[in-house]
N, C-alpha and C positions, 0 to 999 in steps of 0.2 A: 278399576283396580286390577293386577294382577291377579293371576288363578289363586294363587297361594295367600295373598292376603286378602283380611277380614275387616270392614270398619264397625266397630261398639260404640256408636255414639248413645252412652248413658243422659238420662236425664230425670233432674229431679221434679217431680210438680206439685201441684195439689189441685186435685180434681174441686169438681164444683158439682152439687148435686142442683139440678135442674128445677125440680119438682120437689121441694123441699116443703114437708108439714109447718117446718117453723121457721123464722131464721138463724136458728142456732142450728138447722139441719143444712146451713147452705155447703157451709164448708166444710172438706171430709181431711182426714186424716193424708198427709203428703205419702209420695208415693215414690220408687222409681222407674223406670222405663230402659227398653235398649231399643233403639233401631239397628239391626241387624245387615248391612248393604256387603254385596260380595261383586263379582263382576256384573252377574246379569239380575239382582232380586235386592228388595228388601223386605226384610220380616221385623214385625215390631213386637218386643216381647215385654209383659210385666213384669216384674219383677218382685213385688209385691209391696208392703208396707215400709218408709223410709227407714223409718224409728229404728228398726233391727239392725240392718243396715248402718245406719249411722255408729248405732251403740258399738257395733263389731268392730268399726273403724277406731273410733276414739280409745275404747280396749286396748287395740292394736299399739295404739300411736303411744296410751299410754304405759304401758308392757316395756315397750322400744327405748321412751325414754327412759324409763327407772335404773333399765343395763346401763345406756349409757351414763347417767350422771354416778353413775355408782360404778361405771369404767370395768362391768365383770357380766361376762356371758358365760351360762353356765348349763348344762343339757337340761337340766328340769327347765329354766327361762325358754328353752329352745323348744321342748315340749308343752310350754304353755302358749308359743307365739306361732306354733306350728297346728296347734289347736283352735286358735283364731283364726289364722292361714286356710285350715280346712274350712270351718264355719263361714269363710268372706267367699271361698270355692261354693260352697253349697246357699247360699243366699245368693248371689252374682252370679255365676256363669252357671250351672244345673239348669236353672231356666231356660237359658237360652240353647245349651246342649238338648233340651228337648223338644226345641223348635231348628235347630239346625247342624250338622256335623262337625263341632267344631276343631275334632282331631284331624282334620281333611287340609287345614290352615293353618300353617306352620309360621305365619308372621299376621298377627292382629297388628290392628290399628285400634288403641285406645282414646276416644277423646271423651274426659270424667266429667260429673259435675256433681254438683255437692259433695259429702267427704268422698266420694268415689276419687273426685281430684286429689286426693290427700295420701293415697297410699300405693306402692307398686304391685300389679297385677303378676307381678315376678313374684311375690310374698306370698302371693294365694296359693294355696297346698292341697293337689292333686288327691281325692279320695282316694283309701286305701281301707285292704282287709283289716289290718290293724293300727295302733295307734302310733306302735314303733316305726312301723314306716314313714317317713318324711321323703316328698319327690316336689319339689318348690316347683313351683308354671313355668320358672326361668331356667329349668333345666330341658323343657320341653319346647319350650318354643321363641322369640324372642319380639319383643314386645315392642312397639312403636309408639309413643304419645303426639297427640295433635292437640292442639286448642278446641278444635271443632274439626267437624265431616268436612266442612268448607275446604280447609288445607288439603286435601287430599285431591280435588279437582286439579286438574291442570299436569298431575304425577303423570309423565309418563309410564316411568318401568317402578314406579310404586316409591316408598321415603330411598330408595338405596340406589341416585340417582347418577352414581359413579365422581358426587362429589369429595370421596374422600374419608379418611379416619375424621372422627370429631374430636375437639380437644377440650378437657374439662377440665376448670382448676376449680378447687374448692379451699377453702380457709385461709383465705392470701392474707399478709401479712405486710399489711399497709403503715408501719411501721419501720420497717424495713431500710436502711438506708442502703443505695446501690452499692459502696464499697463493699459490703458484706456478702457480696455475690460474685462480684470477682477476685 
């Protein structure tokens, strides 16, 4: 990987207690995890119990949707998803800022799993003195997704491989008949 980029390959598991009194003590509570990989290390961090995690997400998502079906963003909704924004900061990346620099890398690589896959690491919201500050991650840095660590092999000068703007379309309109275009 370049100097500058970081890969976060998250993962969800469920540990297995080894030595278990019963067998209801086999299996423990799921978890997440980060492998941490830069140019020259990898660090692997816990992250702690999924359940938090999860809930913060689904919150999230459901927060998101309500504006939209109700087609109205409004600064209290903004303070309440900037609020979850913080809480996905301080459960997800805190841990791993305290196992490595992560203001030093200015382009992560995300690749998520379980809801981590479900929400952008651009939405997570930068701790601050107070609560009126809002500073989104995607004002900070700018974020790549992968499937997995795997995609990342073979990068020469990292995702920004001098192939070009990307092009996005969203909500086409397959209905559409060509004359209504020209």
């Amino acid at each position: 990987l370049p100097e500058d980029h970081l890969l976060l390959e998250f993962v969800r598991y469920e540990p297995v207690n080894f030595r278990p009194k019963s067998m209801d003590d086999l299996e423990l509570p799921a978890r997440y995890g980060c492998f941490v990989v830069d140019a020259g290390s990898v660090i692997a961090v816990d992250l702690g119990a999924a359940d938090a995690i999860d809930r913060t997400v689904e919150s999230y998502h459901r927060l998101l949707s309500d504006q939209v079906d109700r087609n109205e963003v409004s600064v209290l909704s903004e303070k309440e998803l900037a609020s979850l924004g913080r809480e996905l900061y301080r459960l997800v990346l805190e841990p791993i800022e305290q196992k490595t620099d992560l203001a030093r890398y200015r382009r992560p690589i995300v690749a998520g799993d379980g809801r981590l896959q479900l929400i952008p690491f651009e939405a997570f919201v930068e701790p601050s003195e107070t609560t009126d500050t809002i500073r989104y991650l995607a004002e900070a840095l700018s974020v790549s997704y992968v499937n997995s660590g795997k995609e990342c092999v073979g990068w020469p000068n990292g995702p920004d491989n001098g192939l070009g703007e990307a092009v996005v379309v969203g909500d086409p309109d397959f209905d559409l008949v060509p004359e209504a275009v020209l």
